[in-house]
C-alpha positions in Angstrom: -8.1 -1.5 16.0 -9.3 -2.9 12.7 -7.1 -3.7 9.8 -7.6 -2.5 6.6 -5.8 -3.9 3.4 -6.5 -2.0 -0.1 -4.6 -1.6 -3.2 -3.8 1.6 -5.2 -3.3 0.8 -8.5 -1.9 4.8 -8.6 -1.5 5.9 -12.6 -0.4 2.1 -14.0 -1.3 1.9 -17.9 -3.3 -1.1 -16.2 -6.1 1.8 -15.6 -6.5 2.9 -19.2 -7.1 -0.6 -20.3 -10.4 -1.9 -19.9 -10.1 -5.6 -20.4 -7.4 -5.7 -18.0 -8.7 -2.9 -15.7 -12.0 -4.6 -15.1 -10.0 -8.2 -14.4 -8.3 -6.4 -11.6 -10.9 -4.5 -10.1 -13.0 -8.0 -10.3 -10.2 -10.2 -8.6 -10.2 -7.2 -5.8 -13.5 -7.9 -5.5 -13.3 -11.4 -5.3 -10.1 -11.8 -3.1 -11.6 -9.4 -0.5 -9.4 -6.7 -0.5 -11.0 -3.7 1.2 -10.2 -1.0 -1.2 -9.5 0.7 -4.4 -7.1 3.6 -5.0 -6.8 5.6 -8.7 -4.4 8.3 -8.4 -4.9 11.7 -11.1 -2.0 12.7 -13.8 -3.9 14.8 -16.4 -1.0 14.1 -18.7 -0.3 10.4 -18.0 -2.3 7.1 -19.3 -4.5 6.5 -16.0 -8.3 7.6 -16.8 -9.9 10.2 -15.4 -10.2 9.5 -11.5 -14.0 10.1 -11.0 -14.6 8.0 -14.6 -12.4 5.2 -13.4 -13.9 5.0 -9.8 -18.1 4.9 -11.5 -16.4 2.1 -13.6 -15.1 0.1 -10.7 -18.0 0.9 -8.8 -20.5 -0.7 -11.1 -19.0 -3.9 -11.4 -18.7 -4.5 -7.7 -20.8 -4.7 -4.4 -18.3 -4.4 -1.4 -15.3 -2.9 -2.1 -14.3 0.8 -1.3 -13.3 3.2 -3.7 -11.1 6.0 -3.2 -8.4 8.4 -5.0 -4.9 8.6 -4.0 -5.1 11.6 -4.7 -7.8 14.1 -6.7 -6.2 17.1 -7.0 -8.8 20.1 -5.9 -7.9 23.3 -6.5 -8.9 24.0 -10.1 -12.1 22.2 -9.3 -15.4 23.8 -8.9 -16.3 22.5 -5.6 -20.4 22.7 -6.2 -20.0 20.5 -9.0 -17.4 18.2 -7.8 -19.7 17.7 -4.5 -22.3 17.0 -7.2 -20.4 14.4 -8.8 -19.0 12.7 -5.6 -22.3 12.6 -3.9 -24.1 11.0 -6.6 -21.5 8.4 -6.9 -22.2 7.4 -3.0 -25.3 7.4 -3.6 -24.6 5.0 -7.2 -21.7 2.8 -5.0 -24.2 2.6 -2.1 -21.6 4.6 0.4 -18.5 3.3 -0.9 -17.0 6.5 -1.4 -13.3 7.2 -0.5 -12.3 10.6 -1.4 -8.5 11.9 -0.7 -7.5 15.1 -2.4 -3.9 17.4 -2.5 -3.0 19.9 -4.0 -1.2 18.7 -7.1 2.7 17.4 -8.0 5.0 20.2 -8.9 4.8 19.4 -12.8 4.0 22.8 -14.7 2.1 20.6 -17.8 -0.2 19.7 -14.9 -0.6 22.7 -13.2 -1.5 24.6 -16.4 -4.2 21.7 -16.8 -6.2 23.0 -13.7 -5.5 26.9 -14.2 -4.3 27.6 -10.7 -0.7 28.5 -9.6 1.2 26.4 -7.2 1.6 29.6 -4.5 -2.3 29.7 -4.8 -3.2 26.3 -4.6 -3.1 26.0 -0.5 -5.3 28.8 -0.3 -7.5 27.3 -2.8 -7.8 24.4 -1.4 -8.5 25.7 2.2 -11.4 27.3 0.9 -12.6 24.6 -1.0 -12.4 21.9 1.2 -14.9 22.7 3.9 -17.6 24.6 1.2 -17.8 20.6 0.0 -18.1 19.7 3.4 -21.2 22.1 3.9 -22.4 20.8 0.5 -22.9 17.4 1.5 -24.3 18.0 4.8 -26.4 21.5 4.4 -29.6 22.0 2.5 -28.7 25.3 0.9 -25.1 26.8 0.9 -24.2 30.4 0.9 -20.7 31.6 0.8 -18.9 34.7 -0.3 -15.1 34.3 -0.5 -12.0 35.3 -1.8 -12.4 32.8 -5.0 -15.8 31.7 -4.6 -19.1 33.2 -4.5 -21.9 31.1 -4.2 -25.4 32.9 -3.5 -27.5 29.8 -2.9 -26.6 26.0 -4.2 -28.2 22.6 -3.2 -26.4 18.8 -4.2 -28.9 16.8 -4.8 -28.7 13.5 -3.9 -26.8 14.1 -0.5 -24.3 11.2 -0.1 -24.9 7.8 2.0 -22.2 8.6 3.8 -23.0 11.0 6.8 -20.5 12.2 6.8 -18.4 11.4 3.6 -14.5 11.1 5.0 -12.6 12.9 3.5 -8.5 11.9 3.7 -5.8 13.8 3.2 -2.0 12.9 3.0 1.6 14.6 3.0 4.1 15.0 5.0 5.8 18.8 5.3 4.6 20.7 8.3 2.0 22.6 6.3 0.5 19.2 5.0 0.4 17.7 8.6 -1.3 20.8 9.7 -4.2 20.6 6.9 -5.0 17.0 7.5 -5.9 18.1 11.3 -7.9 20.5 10.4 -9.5 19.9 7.3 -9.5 16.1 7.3 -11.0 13.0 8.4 -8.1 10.4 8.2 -4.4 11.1 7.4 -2.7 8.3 4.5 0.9 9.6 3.7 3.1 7.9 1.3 7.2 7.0 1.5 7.3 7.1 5.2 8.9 5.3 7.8 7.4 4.6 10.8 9.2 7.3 12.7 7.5 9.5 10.0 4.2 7.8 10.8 4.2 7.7 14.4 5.3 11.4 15.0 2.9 12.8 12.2 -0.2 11.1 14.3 1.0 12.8 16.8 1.3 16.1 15.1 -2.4 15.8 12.8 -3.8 15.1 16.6 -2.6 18.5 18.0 -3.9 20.4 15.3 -6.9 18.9 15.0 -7.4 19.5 18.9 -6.1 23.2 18.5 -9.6 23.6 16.2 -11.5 21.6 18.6 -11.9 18.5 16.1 -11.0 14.6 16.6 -9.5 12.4 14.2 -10.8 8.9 14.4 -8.0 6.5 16.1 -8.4 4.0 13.2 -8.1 6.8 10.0 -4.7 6.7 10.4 -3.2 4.8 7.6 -0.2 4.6 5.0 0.4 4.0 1.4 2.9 1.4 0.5 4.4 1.5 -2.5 7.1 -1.8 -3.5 8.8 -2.9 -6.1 9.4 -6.5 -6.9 12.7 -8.3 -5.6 14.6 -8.0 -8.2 14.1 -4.5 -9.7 16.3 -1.8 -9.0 15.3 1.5 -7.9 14.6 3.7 -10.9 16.2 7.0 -10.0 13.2 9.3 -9.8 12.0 7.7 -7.3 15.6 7.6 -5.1 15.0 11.3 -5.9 11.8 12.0 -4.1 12.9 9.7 -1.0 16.1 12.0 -0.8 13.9 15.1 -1.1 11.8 13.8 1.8 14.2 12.0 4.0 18.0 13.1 3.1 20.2 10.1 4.0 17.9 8.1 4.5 18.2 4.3 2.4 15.3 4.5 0.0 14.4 1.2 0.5 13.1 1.6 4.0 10.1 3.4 2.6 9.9 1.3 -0.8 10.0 -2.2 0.2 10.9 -5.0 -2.2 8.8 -7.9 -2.7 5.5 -8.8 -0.8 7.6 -10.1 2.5 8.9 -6.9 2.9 5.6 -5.1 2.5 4.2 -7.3 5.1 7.1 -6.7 7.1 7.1 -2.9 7.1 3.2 -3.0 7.4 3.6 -4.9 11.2 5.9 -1.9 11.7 3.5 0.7 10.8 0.8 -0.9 13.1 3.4 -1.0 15.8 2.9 3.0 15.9 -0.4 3.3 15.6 -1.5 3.0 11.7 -4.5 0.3 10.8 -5.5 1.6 7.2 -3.2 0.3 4.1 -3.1 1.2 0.5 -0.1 -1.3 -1.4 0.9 -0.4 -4.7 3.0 -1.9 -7.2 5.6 0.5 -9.1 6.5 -2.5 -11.3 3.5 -3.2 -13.6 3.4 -6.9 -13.1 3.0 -9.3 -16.1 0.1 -11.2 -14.7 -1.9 -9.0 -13.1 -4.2 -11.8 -11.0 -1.1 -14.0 -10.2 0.1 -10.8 -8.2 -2.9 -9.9 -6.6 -3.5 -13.4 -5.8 0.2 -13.9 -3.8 -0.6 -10.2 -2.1 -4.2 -11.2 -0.7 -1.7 -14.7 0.2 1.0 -12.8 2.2 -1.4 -9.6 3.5 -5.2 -10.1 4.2 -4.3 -12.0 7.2 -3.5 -9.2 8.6 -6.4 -7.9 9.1 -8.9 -8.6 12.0 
């Protein structure tokens, strides 16, 4: 099972600054992390996803680059397989798409026009028509939000096909990434989350006669440094998720305990790892530089 280390700079101001963003995409590069991951807030400082990922993937030769999430419904999905498939083509098949549905945050529902009890539906639909996009000459569908009478993306993407990964955890969520996705990256888990949702994404993806690869089971790994307190948001959503449970044994604190909980999720199966950093550090390269330290020997 190969291990994969990448970093998710999620919606960090970092993003929105281009001396500094460009620094850290470069000393990814350089350090050999595998990936990048830029999450989407309409309504916060990060840059535009899509934007962000062209920029980062024009400065760089290896590295993959993904989003942690894109939020799809709202989306036109002819134009958005437009825009992903040229930027394979751009990157050179370096393309990491992971889309949701969207937080619960009515400023950024009202940004993408499509109500929350509408959005699984949407995206449902939306999912596999970009799926048929990438991989069919000509597309025809007639649904209930789409009508397309004949489209064609031109270039078609590297990739063959594109994978497309989905995260989550509710029952509904676990049920989508087996049958819509390609690889399954949920955040604030434990490995008792991770190890039964593999379980669960594999049953449903074998219920619709599909077959998640062993190795696009991953996690995203958000820390805080050692001597930052919780900020109380963020106790909020691990009580939401997990009642009871300590919040700290999904958000570890400083880079030994990221490593630490890492060996656990491999322990049950995981081998793909986004690590973030919810406290913006003040030296951006010194941090990276101690996390490549501690975590890329991990990998084999």
């Amino acid at each position: 099972m190969k291990i994969r280390i990448g970093f998710g700079l999620g919606t960090q101001t970092a993003a929105g600054n281009s001396t500094e963003f460009s620094q850290i995409v470069d000393d990814l590069e350089r350090m050999g992390f595998d990936s990048l991951w830029l999450s989407e807030r309409v309504n916060g400082p990060a840059p535009d996803p899509l934007v962000a990922m062209t920029w980062a993937a024009a400065r760089t030769e290896r590295i993959k680059i993904g989003t942690a999430v894109m939020v799809l419904p709202g989306r036109n999905p002819v134009l958005l397989a437009k825009a992903i498939a040229s930027l394979d083509v751009l990157s050179n098949g370096r393309v990491l798409p992971a889309f949701g549905l969207g937080i619960a945050d009515t400023a950024e529902q009202a940004a993408f026009g499509v109500q929350r009890g509408d959005r699984a539906a949407w995206f449902n639909e939306a999912l596999p028509l970009l799926r048929r996009l990438w991989e069919e000459d000509e597309v025809t569908h007639e649904g209930e939000r789409f009508s397309i009478p004949s489209a064609k993306v031109r270039p078609k993407p590297i990739q063959d096909p594109i994978e497309v990964w989905l995260g989550g955890q509710a029952p509904s969520e676990l049920k989508r990434a087996g049958r819509y996705g390609d690889g399954w990256l949920p955040s604030f888990a434990t490995p008792e989350d991770v190890a039964t949702g593999i379980e669960t994404v594999n049953r449903h993806a074998a219920e619709v006669g599909r077959h998640i690869d062993d190795e696009h089971f991953g996690v995203l790994v958000a820390y805080t440094d050692e001597n930052t307190p919780l900020l109380p948001r963020l106790q909020a959503i691990v009580e939401k998720r997990n009642p009871g449970l300590d919040p700290r044994e999904v958000i570890p604190a400083g880079r030994e305990g990221v490593r630490d909980k890492i060996k656990q999720f491999i322990d049950v199966g995981a081998s793909k790892f986004v690590v973030m950093a919810l406290n913006e550090p003040s030296e951006w390269t010194a941090e990276l530089g101690l996390l490549a330290e501690d975590l890329l020997p991990l990998e084999n």
